[in-house]
C-alpha positions, -999 to +999 in steps of 0.1 A: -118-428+522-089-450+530-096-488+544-085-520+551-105-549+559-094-574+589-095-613+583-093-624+616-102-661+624-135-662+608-157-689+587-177-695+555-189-661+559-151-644+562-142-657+523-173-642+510-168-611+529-131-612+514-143-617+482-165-587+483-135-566+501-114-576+471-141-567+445-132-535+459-100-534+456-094-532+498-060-544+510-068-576+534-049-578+564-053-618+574-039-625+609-022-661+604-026-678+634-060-666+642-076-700+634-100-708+605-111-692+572-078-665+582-054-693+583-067-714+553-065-677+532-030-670+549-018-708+535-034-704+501-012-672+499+023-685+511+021-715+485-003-701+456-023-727+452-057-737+464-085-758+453-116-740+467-126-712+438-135-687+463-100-688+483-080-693+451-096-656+435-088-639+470-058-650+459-055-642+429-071-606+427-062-596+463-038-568+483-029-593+507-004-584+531-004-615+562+002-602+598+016-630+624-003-629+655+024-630+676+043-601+659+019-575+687-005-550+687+026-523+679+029-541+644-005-544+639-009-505+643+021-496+624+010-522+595-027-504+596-012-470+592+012-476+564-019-495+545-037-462+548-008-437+541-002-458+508-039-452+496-034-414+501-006-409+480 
């Protein structure tokens, strides 16, 4: 079945959760501006470069796709659905 997994806010827990998500090959939708581990994964993404191992294979081997917090619950639903349209085709 088609899924994404959320990274909202989160902490030590959220990266190996990520990592595990990734393993899998699940699209990650981090909510920059959430706070924490989201942020920190959101930051290592926008500049490619991190020096923690774990973030900087999310990185690497993730289907990262960053949704701002303040862009609305609208874009969040729209973003969810195109994520899971793509993985049926």
């Amino acid at each position: 079945m088609p899924s994404v997994a959320l990274i909202v806010n989160g902490g030590q827990i959220t990266y190996d959760e990520a990592l595990k998500n990734v393993a899998q090959g699940r699209e990650l939708i981090v909510f920059k501006g959430s706070g924490r581990a989201a942020d920190v994964i959101a930051a290592a993404w926008e500049k490619s470069q991190t020096e923690d191992p774990r973030i900087a294979e999310i990185v690497r081997w993730g289907k990262i796709t960053l949704f701002d917090v303040v862009e609305g619950p609208e874009k969040l639903a729209t973003l969810i659905r195109q994520s899971l349209w793509r993985q049926t085709q």
